[in-house]
N, C-alpha and C positions, 0 to 999 in steps of 0.2 A: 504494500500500500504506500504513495505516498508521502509524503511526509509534509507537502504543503498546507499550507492554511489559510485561508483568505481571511484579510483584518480590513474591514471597511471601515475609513475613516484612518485609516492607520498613519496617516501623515499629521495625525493631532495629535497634541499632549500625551492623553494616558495611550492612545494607540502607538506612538512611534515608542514610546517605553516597553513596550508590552513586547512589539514587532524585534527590539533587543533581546528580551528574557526571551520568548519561542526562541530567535537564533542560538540563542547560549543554550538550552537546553536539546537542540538536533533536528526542530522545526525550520522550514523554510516560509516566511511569511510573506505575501504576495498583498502589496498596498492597494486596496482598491478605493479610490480618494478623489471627489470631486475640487480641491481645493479652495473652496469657499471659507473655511476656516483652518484648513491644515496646510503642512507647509514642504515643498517639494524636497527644500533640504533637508528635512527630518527624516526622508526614506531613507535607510543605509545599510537594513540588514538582509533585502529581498528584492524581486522587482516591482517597479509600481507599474500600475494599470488607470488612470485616469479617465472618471466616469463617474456618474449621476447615482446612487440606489436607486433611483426612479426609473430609472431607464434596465428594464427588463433585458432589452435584446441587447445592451450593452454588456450588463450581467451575465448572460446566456454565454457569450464568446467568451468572458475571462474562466467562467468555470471548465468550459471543452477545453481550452488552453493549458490549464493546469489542474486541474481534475483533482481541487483538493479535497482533504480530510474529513476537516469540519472549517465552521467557519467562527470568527470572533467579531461580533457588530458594534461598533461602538459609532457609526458612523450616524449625527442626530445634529439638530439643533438643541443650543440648551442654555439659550441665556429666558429665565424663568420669568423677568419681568416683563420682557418683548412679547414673550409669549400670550402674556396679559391682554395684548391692545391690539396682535398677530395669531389670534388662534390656528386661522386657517393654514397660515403657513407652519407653523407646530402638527397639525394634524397630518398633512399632505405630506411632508418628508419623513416627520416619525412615524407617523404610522401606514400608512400607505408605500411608502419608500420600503417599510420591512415585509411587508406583505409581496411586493416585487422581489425583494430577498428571497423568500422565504416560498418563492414558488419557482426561482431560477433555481434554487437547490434542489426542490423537489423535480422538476425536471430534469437534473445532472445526476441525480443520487449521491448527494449530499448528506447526510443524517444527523449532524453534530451542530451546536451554535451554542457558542456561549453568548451571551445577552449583557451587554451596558445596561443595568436598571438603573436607579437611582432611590435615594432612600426618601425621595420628594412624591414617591408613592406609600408613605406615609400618610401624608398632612401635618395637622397639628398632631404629636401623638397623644396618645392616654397616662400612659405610663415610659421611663426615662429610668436603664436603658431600654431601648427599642429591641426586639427580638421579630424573629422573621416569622411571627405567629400572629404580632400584632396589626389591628383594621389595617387595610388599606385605601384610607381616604385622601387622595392627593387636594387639594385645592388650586393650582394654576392648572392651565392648557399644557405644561412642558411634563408635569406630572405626572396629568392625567394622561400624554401621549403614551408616557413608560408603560402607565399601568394597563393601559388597552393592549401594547405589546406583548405583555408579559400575559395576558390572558388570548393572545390571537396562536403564541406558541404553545400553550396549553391545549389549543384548539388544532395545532396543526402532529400535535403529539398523536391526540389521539384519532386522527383522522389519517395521517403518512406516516408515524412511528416515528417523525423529526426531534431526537432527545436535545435537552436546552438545559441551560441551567441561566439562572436569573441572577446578576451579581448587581447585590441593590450595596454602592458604598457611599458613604459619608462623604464629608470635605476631601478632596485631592489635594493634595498641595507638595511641594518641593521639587527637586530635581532630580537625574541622573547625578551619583555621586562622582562619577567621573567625567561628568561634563559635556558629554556626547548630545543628549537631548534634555530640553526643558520646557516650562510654559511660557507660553509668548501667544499670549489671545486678542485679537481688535473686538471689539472694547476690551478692556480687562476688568471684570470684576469678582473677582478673587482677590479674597485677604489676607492672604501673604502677599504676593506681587505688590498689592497698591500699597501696602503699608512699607516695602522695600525699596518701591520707586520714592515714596515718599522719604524715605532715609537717605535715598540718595539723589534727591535733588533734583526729580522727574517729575513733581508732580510739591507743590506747597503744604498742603497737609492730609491728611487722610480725612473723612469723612467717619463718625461714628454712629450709628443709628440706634439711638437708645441708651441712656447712662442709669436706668432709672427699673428695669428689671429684676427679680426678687433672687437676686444671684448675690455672693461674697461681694461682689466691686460693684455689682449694676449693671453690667453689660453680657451681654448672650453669650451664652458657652454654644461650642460645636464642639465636634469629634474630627478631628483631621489626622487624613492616612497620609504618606510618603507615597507618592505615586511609585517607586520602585516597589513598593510591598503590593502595590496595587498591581501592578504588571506580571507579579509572581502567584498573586491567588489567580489568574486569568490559567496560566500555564496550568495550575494545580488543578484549575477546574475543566478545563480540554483534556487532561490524564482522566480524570476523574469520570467524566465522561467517554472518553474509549474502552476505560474499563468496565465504569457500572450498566451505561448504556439507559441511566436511568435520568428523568429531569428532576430540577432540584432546584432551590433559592436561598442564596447566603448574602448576609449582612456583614461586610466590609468594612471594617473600621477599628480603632485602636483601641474604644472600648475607656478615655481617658476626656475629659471634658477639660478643653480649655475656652477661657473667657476671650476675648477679644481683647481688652486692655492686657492679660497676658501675653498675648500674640505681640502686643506694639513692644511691650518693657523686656520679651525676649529679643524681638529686634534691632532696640537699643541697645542692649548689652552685647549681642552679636556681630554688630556694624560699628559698635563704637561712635555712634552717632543719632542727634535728638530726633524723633519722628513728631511734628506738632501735630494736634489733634486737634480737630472741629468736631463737637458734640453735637447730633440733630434729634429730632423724635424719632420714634421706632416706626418699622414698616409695618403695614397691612399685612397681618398672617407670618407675622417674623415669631416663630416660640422661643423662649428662654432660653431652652436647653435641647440639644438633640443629641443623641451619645448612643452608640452600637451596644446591641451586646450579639459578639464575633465568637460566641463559643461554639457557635455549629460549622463555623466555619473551620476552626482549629481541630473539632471533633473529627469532622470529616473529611477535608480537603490536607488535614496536618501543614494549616496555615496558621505560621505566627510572625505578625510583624516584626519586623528588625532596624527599621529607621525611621520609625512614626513617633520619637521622643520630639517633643517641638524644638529644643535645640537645633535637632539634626535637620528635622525639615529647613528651619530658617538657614541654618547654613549652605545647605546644597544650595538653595533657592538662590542665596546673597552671590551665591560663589559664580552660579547660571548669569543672572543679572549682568555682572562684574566683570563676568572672562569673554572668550571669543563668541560663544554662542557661534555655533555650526564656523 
């Protein structure tokens, strides 16, 4: 069999991470990447194939081409406030765009898909940490795309036998430790980059949205993984998958809540330099706290982060920022 992988989207962030770990572990990953948000230089570990997920007959050739494995989707829109005021466009590429996936595979005999969820198929939660048992109510359009996904691959299990697994994670954040690839989003809105740009002079102060929340400081905790830890549950769960043959959904994440003013005051100590801060009110459907609980993921994928300490995040990140970038 094999040993290719098609990684749609793979020219983005957590995909060109990812598209490294498969190479390091004996897979060949094959970038299929409309570059609307990814980036040509990030391909480096396989060949790229540039093209739509919407465009089925585009899809159909890359698969006869290289006849892979399984496949890893992570190719989506996901900026969650756009989505707000853009639903249509949320709908039509995520979900619709995987349903063209997900019938080019069925037509190549394809069987395998690990799945980009996210854990904003959530909602607000009930209870903190989150476990992969709890409701799943998202409230935005980018959410709710995940979570129609993740129920169209339940539909396509049992109708073609297409096993999936659902990898719903927390905050991404940091870099490649050794520099090869990192984030670099237009817009950016992720809070490590802006609070980094802001340390370094990119950007006047960071914006905080909310001082006034029933947390230690006031300000919302999240759960943020190391996109390298991220890239390595992705691997664990395509093994995981060859071998059990069975689908499944794992909650991604460190499992460690930090605040946002945490996040600045490790910056500062990291950079060696002030990050100023503008305090504003909180968002619409912003919750307190959102925090994994990754024990089913450890139980069964025998995934355990190893550079999800916020230090380490902040540093790869500062280091990404700093150095050559590609």
């Amino acid at each position: 069999m094999t040993n290719r992988v098609l990684v749609t989207g793979g020219a983005g962030y957590i995909g060109s991470h990812t598209c490294k770990m498969l190479r390091r572990h004996g897979y060949e990953p094959i970038t299929y990447d409309n570059l609307v948000y990814g980036h040509a230089e990030a391909v480096r570990w396989g060949p790229f194939e540039r093209g739509d997920i919407g465009d089925g007959i585009r899809l159909s050739e890359v698969f006869a081409r290289y006849q892979p494995r399984a496949v890893i989707h992570f190719a989506a829109f996901a900026y969650v406030g756009e989505s707000m005021y853009a639903p249509g466009k949320y709908y039509r590429n995520n979900v619709i765009g995987s349903i063209e996936l997900l019938e080019a595979m069925r037509g190549n005999g394809c069987e395998l898909i690990v799945f980009s969820s996210s854990c904003a198929t959530y909602g607000l939660p009930e209870t903190v940490p989150i476990a992969e048992s709890a409701p799943q109510q998202p409230i935005s359009p980018y959410g709710r795309s995940k979570r129609m996904v993740e129920q169209i691959l339940a539909d396509y299990d049992l109708a073609y036998g297409i096993k999936h697994i659902n990898l719903r994670y927390f905050n991404a954040a940091g870099a490649d430790p050794e520099g090869e690839t990192g984030e670099d989003h237009t817009p950016e809105t992720h809070l490590v980059p802006l609070v980094l740009q802001t340390a370094a002079g990119i950007r006047e102060h960071i914006e905080v949205y909310g001082d006034d929340y029933d947390t230690p400081d006031g300000t919302a905790i999240r759960d943020y993984v190391h996109v390298t830890d991220l890239a390595d549950a992705h691997v664990r769960a395509l093994r995981y998958l060859e071998n059990e043959k069975k689908s499944d959904a794992f909650n991604l994440g460190s499992g460690t809540g930090i605040s946002v003013r945490e996040v600045i005051d490790t910056a500062e100590s990291v950079c060696c330099r002030p990050v100023p801060v503008s305090y504003g009110p909180r968002r619409p459907g912003d919750p307190p706290m959102l925090v994994a609980d990754a024990a089913k993921a450890r139980r069964r994928l025998g995934w355990q982060p190893s550079h999800s300490e916020i230090e380490m995040i902040v540093e790869t990140a500062w280091a990404w920022l700093t150095g050559s970038r590609w």
